[in-house]
Structure formats: C-alpha cells, structure tokens
C-alpha positions as CSV (number, residue, x, y, z in Angstrom):
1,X,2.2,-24.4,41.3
2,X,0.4,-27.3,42.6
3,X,-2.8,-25.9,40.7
4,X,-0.7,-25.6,37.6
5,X,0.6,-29.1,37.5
6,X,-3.2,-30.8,38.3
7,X,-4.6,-28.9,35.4
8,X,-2.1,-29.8,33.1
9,X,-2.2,-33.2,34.1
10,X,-6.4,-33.0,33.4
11,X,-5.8,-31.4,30.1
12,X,-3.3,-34.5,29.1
13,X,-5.6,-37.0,30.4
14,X,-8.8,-35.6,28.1
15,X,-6.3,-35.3,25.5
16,X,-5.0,-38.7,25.6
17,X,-8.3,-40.1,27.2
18,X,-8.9,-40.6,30.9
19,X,-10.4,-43.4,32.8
20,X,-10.9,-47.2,33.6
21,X,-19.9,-56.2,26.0
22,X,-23.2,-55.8,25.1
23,X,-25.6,-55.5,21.6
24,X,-24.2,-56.4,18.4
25,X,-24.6,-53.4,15.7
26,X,-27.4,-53.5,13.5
27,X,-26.0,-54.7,9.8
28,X,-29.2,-52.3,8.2
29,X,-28.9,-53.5,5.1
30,X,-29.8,-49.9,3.5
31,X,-27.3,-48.5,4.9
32,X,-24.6,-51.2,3.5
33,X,-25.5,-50.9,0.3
34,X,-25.4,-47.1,0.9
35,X,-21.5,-47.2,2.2
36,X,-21.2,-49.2,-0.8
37,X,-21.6,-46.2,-3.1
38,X,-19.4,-44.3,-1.4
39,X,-15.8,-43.8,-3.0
40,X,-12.6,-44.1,-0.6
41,X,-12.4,-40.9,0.4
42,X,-15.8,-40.2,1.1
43,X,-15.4,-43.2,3.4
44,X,-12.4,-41.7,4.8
45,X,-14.0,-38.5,5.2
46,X,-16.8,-40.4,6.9
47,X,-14.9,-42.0,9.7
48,X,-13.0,-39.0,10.5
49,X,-16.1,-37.3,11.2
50,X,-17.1,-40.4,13.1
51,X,-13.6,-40.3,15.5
52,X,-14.3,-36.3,16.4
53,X,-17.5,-37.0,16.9
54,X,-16.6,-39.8,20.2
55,X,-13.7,-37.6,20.8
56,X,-15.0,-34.3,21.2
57,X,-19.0,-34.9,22.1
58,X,-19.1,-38.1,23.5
59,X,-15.9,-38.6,25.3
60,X,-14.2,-35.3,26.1
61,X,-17.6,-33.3,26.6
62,X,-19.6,-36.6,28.0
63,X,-17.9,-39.6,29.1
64,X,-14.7,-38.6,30.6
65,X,-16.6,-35.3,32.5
66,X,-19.1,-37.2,34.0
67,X,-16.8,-40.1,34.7
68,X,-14.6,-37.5,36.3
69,X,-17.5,-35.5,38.5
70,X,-18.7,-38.8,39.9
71,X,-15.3,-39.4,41.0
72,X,-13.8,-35.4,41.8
73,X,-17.2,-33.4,41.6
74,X,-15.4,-31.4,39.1
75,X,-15.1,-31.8,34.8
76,X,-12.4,-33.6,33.7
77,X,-9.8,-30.6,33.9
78,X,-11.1,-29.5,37.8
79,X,-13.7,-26.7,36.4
80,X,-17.1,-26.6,37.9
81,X,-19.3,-28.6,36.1
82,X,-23.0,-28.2,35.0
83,X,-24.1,-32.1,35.3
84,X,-27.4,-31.7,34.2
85,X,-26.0,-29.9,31.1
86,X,-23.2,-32.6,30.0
87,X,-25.4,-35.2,30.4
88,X,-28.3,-33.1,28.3
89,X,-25.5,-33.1,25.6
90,X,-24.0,-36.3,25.9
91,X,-27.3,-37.8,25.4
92,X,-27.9,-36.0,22.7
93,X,-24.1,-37.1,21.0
94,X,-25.3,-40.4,21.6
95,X,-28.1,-40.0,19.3
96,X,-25.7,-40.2,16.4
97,X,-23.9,-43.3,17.5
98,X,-26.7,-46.0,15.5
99,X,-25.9,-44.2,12.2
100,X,-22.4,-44.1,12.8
101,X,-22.4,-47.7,13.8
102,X,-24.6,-48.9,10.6
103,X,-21.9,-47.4,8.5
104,X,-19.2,-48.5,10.1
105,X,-20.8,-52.0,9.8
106,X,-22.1,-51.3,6.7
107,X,-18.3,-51.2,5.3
108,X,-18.1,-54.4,2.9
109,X,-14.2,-54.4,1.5
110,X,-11.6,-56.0,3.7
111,X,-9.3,-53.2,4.3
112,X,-11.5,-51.6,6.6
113,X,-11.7,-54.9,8.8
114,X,-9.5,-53.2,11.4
115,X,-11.2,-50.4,11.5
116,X,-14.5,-52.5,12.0
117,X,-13.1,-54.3,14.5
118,X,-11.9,-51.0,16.7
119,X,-15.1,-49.1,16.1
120,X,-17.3,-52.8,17.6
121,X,-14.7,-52.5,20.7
122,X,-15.0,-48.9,20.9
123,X,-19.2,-49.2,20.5
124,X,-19.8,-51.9,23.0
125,X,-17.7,-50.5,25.7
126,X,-19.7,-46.7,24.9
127,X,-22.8,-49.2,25.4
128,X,-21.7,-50.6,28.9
129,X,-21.0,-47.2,29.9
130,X,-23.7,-45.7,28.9
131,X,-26.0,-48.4,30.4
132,X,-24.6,-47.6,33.9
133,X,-25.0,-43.4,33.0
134,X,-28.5,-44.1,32.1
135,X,-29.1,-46.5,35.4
136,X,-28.2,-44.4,37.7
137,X,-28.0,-40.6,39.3
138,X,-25.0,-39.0,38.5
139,X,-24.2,-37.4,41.6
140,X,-20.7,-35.5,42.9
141,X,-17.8,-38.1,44.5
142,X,-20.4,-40.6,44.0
143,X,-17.5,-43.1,43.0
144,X,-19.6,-44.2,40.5
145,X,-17.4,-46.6,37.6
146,X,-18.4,-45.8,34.4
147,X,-16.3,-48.6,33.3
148,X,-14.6,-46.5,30.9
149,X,-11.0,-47.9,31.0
150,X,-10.2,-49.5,27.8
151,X,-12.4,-46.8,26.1
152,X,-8.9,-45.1,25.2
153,X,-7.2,-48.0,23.6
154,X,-10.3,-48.8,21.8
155,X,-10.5,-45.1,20.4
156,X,-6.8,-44.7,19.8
157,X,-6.5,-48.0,18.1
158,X,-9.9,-47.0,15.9
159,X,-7.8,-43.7,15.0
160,X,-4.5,-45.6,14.6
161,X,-6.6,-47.9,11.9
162,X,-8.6,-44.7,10.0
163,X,-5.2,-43.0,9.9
164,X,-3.4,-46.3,8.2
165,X,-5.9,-46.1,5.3
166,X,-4.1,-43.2,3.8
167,X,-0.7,-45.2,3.5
C-alpha cells in the first residue's frame, strides 16, 4: 500500500511539476520578422508546441528526473533510472530552447506580453538549472539543488497565458 501511495504521489508531482537569472534571449531580428508573418493561430500552434516540448522533454523526461535521482537515486516516479541516458536526452531537448526562445521574443503585438513575460521566467530559471546540470556530476543522493522550484509556476503560468489567447 505504502508503494501504491509513493507512486502516485511521484506521478502527481511530474504531472503538476516537482521541485524547488541569467542571459537575456537573443531578439534575432530574422526570426522577429519571421513571427511576424505568422497568422494567430500559427502562433498559437507554435507556443503549444513550445509548452510540450519543456513539459514532456525538458522537464518530465530531464529536469525533474535528474533533479529527483540526485536527491532519491531513482526517476521522478521511484523507477530505476538510466542517468547517463536522460541527461543524453535532456541535452539534446535543450538544443531546441534558442529557437523557441527567438520566437517567443520575436513576438511583436501586445497580447502576447504575458506570455513573453512567463516564457523569460520560465527560460532563465531552465538556464540556472541547467548551468548547475552542466557543472557538475550528476551522481545518486548526491543532494544536488537543481534550483528548480519556481520552474512550475513559471510553466503553469506560461500555459495559463497561451491558453487565455483563445478567449
């Protein structure tokens, strides 16, 4: 029973986001004018992909495992966990984040100034965490802090915002 209740606590916590600033994003101008071109829902479209991209790649699958194996020496929901794999992937997730972030900054129109301003939260704190990821060993119950705390109301409030452009 006591099994039971653990894991279903884990799977709420990477559902809802487990856990505990840096460069400014590049304002490319190239890829301003390309947002630019984009109609509404393309835009829409666009930052949905963006929000399951942190949620499934680089938090659930990255983030919030290795933040949990440094701390349990398990994934986020008490499986054994490959760390040389999930950090393999996460690193490759993060390859995506400079595109996503000159879009997201690329976005001229006021209505998406909320959504801006979640995403610049959301992106520096990714960028603290991932400057202690890539700084140190990730080892089992190494206590490590990935500083990952406010990563959740960051990401909920960037998903709050996206949602709120189709009212």
């Amino acid at each position: 029973m006591k099994k039971l209740l653990t894991a279903a606590m884990a799977v709420a916590l990477l559902l809802t986001g487990c856990g505990s600033s840096g460069e400014k994003g590049n304002g490319d101008e190239g890829k301003t004018q390309e947002t630019t071109k984009l109609s509404d829902k393309e835009i829409y479209t666009k930052l949905k992909e963006v929000s399951s991209w942190y949620t499934s790649e680089l938090w659930n699958d990255g983030l919030c495992d290795i933040s949990w194996y440094t701390k349990q020496g398990t994934s986020a929901i008490g499986q054994d966990l490959d760390i040389e794999m999930t950090l393999k992937r996460y690193n490759e997730a993060l390859t995506k984040m400079e595109e996503y972030n000159s879009f997201i900054s690329g976005l001229t129109d006021a209505k998406y100034d909320d959504v801006k301003y979640a995403w610049d939260k959301l992106y520096h704190g990714v960028k603290e965490s991932d400057k202690i990821v890539q700084a140190n060993e990730i080892t089992a119950k190494s206590g490590l802090d990935l500083k990952t705390g406010v990563l959740s109301q960051y990401s909920d409030a960037f998903k709050d915002y996206i949602a709120k452009l189709q009212e």
